[in-house]
VEXLUM-976157 format. One line per 4 residues: number of its first residue (from 1); their letters; for each residue x, y, z of C-alpha. Coordinates in nm, 3 decimals. Example, Ala and Ser with C-alpha at 12.3 -4.5 7.8 and 13.67 -1.06 7.14 Angstrom:
2
1 = AS = 1.230,-0.450,0.780 ~ 1.367,-0.106,0.714
% end
This chain:
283
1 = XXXX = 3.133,5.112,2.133 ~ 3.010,4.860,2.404 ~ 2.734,4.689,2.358 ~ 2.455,4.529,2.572
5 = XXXX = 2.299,4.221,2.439 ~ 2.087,3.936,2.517 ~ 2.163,3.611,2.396 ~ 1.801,3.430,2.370
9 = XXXX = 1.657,3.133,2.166 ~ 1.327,2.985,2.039 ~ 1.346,2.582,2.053 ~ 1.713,2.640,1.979
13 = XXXX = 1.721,2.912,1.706 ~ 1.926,3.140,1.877 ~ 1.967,3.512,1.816 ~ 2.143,3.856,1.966
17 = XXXX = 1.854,4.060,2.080 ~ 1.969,4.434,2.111 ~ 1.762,4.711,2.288 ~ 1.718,5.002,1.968
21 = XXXX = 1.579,5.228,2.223 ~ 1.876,5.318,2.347 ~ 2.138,5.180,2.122 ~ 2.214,5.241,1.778
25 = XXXX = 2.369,5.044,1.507 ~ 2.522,5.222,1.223 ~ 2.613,4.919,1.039 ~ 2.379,4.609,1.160
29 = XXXX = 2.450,4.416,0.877 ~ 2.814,4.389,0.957 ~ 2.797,4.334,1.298 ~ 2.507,4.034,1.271
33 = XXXX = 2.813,3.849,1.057 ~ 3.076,3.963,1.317 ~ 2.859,3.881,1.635 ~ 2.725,3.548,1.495
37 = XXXX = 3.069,3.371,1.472 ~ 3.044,3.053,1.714 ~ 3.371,2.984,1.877 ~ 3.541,3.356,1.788
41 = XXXX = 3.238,3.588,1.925 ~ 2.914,3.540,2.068 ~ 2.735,3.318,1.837 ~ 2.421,3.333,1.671
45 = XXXX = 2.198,3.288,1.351 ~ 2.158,3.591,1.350 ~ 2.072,3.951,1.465 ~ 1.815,4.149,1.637
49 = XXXX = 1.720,4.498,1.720 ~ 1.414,4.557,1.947 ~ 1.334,4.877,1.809 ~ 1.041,5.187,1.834
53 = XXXX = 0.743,5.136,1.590 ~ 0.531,5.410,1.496 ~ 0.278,5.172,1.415 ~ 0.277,4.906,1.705
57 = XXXX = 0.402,4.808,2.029 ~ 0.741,4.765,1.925 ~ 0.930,4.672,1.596 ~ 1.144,4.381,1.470
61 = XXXX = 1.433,4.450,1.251 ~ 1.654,4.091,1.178 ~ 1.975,4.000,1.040 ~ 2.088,3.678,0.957
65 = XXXX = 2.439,3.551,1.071 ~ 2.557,3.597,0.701 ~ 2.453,3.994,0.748 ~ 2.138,3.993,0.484
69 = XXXX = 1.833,4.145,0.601 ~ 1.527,3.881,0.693 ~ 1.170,3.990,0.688 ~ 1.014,3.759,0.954
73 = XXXX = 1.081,3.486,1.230 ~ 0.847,3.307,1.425 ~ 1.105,3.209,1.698 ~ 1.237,3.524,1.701
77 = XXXX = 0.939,3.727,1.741 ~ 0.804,3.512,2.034 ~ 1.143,3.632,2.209 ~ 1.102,3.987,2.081
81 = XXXX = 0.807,3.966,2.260 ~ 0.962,3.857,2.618 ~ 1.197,4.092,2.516 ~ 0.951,4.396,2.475
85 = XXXX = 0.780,4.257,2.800 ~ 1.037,4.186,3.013 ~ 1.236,4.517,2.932 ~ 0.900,4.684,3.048
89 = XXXX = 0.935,4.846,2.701 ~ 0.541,4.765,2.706 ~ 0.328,4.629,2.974 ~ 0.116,4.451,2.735
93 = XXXX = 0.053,4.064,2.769 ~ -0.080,4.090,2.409 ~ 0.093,4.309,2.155 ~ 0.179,4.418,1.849
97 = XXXX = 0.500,4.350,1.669 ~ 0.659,4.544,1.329 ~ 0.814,4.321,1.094 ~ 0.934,4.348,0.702
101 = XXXX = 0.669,4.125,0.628 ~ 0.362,4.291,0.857 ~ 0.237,4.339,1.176 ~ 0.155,4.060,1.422
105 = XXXX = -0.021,4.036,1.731 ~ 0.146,3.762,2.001 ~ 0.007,3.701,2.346 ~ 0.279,3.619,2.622
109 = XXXX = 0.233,3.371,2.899 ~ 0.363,3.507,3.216 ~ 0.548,3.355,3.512 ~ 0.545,3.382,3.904
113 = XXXX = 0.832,3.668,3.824 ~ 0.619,3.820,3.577 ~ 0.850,3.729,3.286 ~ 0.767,3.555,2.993
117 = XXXX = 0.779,3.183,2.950 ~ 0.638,3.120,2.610 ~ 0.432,3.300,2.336 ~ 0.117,3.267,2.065
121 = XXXX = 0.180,3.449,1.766 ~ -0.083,3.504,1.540 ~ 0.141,3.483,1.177 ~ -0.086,3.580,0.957
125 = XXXX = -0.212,3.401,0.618 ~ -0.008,3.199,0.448 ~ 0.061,3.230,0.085 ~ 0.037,3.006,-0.149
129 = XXXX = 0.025,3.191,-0.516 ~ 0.370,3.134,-0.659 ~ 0.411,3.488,-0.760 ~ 0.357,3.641,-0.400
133 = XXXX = 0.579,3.367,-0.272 ~ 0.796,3.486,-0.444 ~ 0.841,3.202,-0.693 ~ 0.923,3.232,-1.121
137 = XXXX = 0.626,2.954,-1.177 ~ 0.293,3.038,-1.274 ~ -0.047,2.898,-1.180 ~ -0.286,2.937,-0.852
141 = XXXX = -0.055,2.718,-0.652 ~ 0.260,2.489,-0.592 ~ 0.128,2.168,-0.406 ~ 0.258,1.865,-0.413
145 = XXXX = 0.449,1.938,-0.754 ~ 0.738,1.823,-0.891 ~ 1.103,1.981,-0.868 ~ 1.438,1.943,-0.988
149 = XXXX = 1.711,2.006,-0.781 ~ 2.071,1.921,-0.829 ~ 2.010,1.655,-1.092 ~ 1.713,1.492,-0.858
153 = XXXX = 1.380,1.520,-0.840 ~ 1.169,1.610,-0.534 ~ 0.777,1.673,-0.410 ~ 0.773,2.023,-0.274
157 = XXXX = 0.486,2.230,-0.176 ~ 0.556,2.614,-0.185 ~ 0.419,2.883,0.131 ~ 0.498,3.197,0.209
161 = XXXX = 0.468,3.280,0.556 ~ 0.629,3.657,0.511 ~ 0.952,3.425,0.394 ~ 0.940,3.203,0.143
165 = XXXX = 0.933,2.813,0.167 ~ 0.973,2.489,0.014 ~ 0.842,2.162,0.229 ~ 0.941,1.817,0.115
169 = XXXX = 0.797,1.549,0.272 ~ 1.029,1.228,0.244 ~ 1.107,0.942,0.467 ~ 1.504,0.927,0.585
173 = XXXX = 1.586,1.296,0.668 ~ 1.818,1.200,0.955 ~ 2.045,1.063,0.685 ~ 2.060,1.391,0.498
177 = XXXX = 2.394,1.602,0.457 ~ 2.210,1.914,0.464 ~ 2.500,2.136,0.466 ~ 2.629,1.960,0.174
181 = XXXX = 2.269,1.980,-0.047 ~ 2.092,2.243,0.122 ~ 2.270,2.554,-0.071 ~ 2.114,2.400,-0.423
185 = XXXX = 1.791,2.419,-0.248 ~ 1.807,2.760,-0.118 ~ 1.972,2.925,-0.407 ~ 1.743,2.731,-0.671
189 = XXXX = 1.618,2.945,-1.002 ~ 1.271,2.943,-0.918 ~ 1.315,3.138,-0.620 ~ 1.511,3.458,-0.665
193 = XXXX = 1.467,3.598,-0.278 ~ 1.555,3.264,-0.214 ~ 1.408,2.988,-0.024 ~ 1.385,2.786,0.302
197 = XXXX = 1.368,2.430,0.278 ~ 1.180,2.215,0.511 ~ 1.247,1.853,0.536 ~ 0.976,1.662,0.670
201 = XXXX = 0.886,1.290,0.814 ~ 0.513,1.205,0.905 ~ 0.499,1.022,1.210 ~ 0.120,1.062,1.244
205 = XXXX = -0.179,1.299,1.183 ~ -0.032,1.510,1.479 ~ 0.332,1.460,1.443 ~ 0.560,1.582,1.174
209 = XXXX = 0.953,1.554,1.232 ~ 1.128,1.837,1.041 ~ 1.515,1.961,0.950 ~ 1.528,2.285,0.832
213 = XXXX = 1.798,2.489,0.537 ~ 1.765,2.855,0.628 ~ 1.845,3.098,0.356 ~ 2.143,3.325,0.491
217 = XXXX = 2.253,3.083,0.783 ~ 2.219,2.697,0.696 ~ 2.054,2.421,0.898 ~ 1.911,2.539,1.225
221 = XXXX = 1.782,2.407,1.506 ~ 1.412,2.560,1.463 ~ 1.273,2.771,1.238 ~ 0.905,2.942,1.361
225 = XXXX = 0.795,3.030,0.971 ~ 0.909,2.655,0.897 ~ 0.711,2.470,1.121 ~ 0.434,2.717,1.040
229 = XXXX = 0.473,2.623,0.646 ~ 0.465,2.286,0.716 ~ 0.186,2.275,0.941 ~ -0.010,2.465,0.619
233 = XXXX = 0.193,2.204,0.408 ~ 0.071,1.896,0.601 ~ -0.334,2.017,0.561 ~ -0.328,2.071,0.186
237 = XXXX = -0.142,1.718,0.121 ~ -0.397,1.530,0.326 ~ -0.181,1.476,0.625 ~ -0.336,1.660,0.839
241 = XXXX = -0.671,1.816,0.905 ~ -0.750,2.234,0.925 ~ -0.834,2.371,1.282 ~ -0.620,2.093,1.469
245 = XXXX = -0.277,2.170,1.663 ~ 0.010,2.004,1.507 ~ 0.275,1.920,1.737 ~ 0.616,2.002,1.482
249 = XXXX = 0.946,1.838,1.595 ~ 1.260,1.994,1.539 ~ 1.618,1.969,1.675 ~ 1.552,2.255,1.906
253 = XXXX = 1.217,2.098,2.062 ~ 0.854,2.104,1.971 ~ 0.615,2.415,1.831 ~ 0.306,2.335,1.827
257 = XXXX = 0.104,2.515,1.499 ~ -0.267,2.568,1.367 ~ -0.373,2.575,1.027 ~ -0.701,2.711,0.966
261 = XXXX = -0.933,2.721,0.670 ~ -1.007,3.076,0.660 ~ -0.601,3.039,0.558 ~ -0.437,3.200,0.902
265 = XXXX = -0.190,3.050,1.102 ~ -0.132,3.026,1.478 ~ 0.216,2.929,1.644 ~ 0.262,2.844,1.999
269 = XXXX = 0.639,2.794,2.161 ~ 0.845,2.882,2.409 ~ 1.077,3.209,2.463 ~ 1.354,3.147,2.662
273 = XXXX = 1.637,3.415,2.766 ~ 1.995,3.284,2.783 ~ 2.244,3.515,2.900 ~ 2.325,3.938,2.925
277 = XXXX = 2.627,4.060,2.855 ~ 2.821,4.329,2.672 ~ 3.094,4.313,2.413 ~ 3.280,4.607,2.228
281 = XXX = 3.236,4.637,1.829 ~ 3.412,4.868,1.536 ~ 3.052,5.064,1.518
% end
C-alpha cells in the first residue's frame, strides 16, 4: 500500500505521524522498525497513528523504532495534538488525547495560519511508589537511593510519568558513551518493563541539562516524560522548588516543566511539522 505520513518532531524527538482515520495498519509494529531506519527509509524513533477515541478527542497509539509498543510521550503528544488540529480532525484549541497510560488534556497555541506552534500538556501525576513504577523494590519511594549498575554505583531517583524512569544527577554527562552504557541501564533487573534513564547536570535552581537512554530506541534528542521526571526529580532532591517552571535542556532544545505539590505535572514545548510525503510498505 502507499502511505501518507508526516514526518514531525518535539525539540528533536522525531516521529512518523499517520492519519488512522483513514488508514489502516495491519502490522504497526513492523512497519515502526521498517519506517524508522535513518539513511535506508524515512527515519524516526518511532511510530505514530492519530487514531479515533471513543473516549476523547482523538487517540495516541506509539511505536518505538525497535517496533515495541510505548504507552506515553510528551513530545509526541504535543504533535499529536497539531496533528489532530491541523488535520481539522477537531477544532478544539484544548483537547483530549487517548494514550496506554491515560487520558490527557493539552491546549495548543495557534498561529496567524491557524496552525499549531507549540503545546501545554497537562501529564498527569507522577508516580513515585516503586511498585506502580513499575520497579521489583519495595518501600513508599525511590529517592535519591543507591543503585548498581554494570559493576558501578549510581544516585537514581525513580518516576513514573505513564513510562517508567530513572534520573541520575551527576556532573560530566557530555563525556558519557551512552550508547555504549545505556542498554545496562535500560534493561536493569529492577525494572522488568524497562526503564528510561535520564542523565542530568544542575546548572541552577531553573536549569537542568539532561541526556536521555530511551527504552526501545537509545539516546534521543528529547524525551517529553524525561524532562517531566526530572523536573519531579529536581523538587524532591532539593534542587528545585514545587510550583516553579523549570527550563530542561536537551539536545533537541528546551521544555520548560512544572512540578506541583498536589503531585501533577505540566509540560510546555513546541510542535513543529517537518515534511508530508508518501512511501509504499509490504502492509
Amino acid at each position: 500500500m502507499n502511505l501518507k505520513f508526516s514526518k514531525m518532531h518535539g525539540t528533536g524527538n522525531d516521529y512518523i505521524y499517520v492519519n488512522g482515520f483513514t488508514q489502516k495498519l495491519n502490522n504497526p509494529s513492523k512497519t515502526a522498525i521498517e519506517l524508522s531506519k535513518y539513511h535506508f527509509s524515512i527515519g524516526s524513533d518511532g511510530l505514530i497513528i492519530v487514531a479515533p477515541s471513543e473516549t476523547a478527542d482523538v487517540r495516541m497509539i506509539m511505536y518505538n523504532s525497535d517496533g515495541s509498543e510505548g504507552k506515553m510521550c510528551g513530545n509526541g503528544i504535543r504533535c499529536v495534538a497539531k496533528y489532530a488540529y491541523d488535520h481539522k480532525l477537531t477544532d478544539k484549541k484544548v483537547m483530549t488525547i487517548e494514550t496506554a497510560s491515560g487520558i490527557k488534556t493539552i491546549e495548543v497555541t495557534v498561529d496567524e495560519n491557524d496552525k499549531v506552534s507549540d503545546a501545554k500538556v497537562d501529564m498527569g501525576k507522577a508516580i513515585l511508589k516503586p511498585q506502580d513504577i513499575p520497579m521489583s523494590v519495595q518501600g513508599e519511594n525511590f529517592i535519591s537511593q543507591k543503585i548498581l549498575v554494570a559493576g558501578k554505583e549510581y544516585t537514581a531517583t525513580a518516576v513514573s510519568m505513564g513510562n517508567p524512569h530513572m534520573v541520575i544527577f551527576m556532573k560530566g554527562i557530555d563525556e558519557l558513551d551512552l550508547e555504549k552504557i545505556g542498554p545496562d541501564f535500560e534493561n536493569h533487573e529492577w525494572f522488568p518493563e524497562k526503564v528510561n534513564t535520564e542523565f542530568v547536570e544542575v546548572i541552577d535552581e531553573h536549569n537542568f541539562k539532561m541526556r536521555v537512554f530511551e527504552r526501545g530506541t537509545g539516546e534521543t534528542m528529547s524525551c517529553g516524560t524525561g524532562t517531566c521526571a526530572v523536573t519531579v526529580a529536581a523538587v524532591l532532591n532539593g534542587y528545585a522548588k514545587y510550583g516553579e517552571e523549570l527550563n530542561i535542556h536537551i539536545r533537541g532544545g528546551i521544555l520548560k516543566d512544572t512540578y506541583y505539590e498536589d503531585g501533577t505535572v505540566i509540560m510546555k514545548g513546541l510542535a513543529t511539522h517537518v515534511f508530508d510525503g508518501e512511501i509504499e510498505i509490504d502492509n
